[in-house]
C-alpha positions in Angstrom: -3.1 34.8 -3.4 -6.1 35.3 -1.6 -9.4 36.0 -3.4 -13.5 36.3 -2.5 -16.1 33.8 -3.5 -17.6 35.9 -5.7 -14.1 36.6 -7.7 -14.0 32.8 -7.4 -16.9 31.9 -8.9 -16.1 34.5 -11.7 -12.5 33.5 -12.1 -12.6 30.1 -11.3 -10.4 28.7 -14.4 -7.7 30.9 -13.9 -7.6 30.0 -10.2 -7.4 26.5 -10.9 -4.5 27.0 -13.5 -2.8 29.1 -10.9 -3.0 26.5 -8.7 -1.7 23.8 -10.8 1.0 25.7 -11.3 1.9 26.0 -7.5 0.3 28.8 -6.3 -1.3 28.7 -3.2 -5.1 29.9 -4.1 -7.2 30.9 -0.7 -10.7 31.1 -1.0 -12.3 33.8 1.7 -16.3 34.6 2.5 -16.3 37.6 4.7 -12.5 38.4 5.0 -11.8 34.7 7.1 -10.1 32.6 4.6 -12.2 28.7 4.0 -10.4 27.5 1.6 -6.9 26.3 0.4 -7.0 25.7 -3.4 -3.7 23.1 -4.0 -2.9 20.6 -7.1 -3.7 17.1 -6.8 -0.8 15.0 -6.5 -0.1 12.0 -9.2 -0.5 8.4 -7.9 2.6 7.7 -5.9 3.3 4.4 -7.7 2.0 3.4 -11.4 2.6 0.1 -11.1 2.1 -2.6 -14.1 0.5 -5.1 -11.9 -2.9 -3.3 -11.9 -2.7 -1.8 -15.7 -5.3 -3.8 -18.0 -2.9 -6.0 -20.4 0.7 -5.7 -18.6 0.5 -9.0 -19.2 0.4 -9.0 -22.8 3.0 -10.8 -24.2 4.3 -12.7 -20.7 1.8 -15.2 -20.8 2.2 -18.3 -22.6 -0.4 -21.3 -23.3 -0.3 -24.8 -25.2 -1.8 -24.8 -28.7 -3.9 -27.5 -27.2 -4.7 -25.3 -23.4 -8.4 -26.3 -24.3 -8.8 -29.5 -25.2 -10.9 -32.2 -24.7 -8.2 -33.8 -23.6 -6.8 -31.9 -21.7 -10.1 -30.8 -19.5 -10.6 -34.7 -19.1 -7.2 -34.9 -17.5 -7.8 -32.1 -14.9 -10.9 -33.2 -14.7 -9.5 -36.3 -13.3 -7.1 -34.8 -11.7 -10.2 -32.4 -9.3 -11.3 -36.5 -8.7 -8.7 -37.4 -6.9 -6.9 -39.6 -9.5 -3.1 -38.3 -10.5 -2.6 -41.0 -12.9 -5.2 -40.0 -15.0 -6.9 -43.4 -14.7 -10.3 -43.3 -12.9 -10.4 -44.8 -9.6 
């Protein structure tokens, strides 16, 4: 369908919901057709890896992750000594 700018403006929700539902809208000022109104499409890919807490549920840590312990040992381990004992 082609339409004015004026019948636009004054019809602009119904062009829209034509256009989502796969009508081609045009948009012309004087009789020379400036716009194409089109759906936009989906994403092509909704993937998990960049959905805030896909990881729910997959990620497992030791009761003791945070320990004093525990940060003494990898502290140990950034300084260079594996055995845990300092150098």
């Amino acid at each position: 369908m082609e339409v004015n700018v004026h019948h636009a403006k004054t019809h602009l929700s119904k062009l829209i919901a034509a256009a989502e539902s796969g009508e081609e809208v045009i948009i012309a000022r004087a009789g020379k057709a400036v716009v194409r109104m089109v759906p936009v499409a989906p994403p092509a890919c909704k993937s998990s890896k960049n959905l805030r807490g896909s990881g729910i549920g997959k990620i497992w840590l030791a009761p003791d992750w945070d320990s004093d312990e525990t940060n003494l040992e990898i502290q140990k381990l950034f300084e260079g000594s594996a055995s845990g004992d300092p150098e």
